[in-house]
C-alpha positions as a Markdown table, in Angstrom:
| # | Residue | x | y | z |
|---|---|---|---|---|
| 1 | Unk | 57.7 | -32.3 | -72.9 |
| 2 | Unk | 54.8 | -33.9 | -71.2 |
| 3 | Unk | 56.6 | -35.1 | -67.8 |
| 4 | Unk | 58.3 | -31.2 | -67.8 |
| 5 | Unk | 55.0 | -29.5 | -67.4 |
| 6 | Unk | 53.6 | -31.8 | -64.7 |
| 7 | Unk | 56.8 | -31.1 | -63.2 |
| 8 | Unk | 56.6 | -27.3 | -63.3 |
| 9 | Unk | 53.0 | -27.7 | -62.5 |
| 10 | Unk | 53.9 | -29.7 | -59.4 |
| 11 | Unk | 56.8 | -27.1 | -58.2 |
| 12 | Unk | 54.5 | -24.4 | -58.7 |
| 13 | Unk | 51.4 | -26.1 | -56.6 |
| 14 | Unk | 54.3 | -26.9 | -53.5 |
| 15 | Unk | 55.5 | -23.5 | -54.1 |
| 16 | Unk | 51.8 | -22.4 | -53.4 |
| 17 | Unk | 51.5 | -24.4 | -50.5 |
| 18 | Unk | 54.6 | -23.2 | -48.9 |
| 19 | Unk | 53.6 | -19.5 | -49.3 |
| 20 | Unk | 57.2 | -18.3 | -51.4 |
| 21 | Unk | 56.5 | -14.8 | -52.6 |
| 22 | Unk | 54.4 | -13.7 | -54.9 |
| 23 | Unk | 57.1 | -12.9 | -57.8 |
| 24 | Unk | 58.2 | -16.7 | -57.9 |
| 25 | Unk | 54.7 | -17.7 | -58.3 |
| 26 | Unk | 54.4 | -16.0 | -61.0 |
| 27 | Unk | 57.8 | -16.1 | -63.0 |
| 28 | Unk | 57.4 | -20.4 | -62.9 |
| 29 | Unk | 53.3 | -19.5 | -63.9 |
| 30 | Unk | 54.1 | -17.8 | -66.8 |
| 31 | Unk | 57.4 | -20.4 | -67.5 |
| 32 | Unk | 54.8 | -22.8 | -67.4 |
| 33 | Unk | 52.3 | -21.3 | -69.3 |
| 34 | Unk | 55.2 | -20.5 | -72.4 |
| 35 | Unk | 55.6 | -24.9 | -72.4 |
| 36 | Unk | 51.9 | -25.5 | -72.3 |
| 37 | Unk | 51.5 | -23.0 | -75.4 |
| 38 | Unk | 54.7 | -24.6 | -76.9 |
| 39 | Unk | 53.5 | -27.9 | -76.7 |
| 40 | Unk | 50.1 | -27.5 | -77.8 |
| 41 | Unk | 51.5 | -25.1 | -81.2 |
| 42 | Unk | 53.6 | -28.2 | -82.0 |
| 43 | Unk | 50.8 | -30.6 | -81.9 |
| 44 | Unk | 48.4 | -28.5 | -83.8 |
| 45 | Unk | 51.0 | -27.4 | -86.8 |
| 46 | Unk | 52.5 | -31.2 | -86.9 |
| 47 | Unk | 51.5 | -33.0 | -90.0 |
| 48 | Unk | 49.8 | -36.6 | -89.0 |
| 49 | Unk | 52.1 | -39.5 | -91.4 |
| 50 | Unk | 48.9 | -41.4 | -92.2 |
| 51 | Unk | 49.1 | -43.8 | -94.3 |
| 52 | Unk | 45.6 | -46.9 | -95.5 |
């Protein structure tokens, strides 16, 4: 899940830099926004298997 957001967060930042319109921009911002929410949720509700 890691290696997907740098991904998106890549496309998004050449996306930037060759000027695509506005409505793209935002559409991957908000895709990427959903994983990065998704991601961190799962970590924070996940129990931790600990055992001494």
């Amino acid at each position: 899940m890691d290696i997907i957001i740098m991904v998106l967060l890549l496309s998004l930042a050449v996306l930037i830099y060759r000027g695509v319109r506005r409505g793209w921009i935002l559409l991957l911002w908000f895709v990427t926004l959903i994983a990065v929410l998704a991601l961190f949720r799962y970590h924070v509700t996940s129990p931790l298997d600990l055992s001494f």
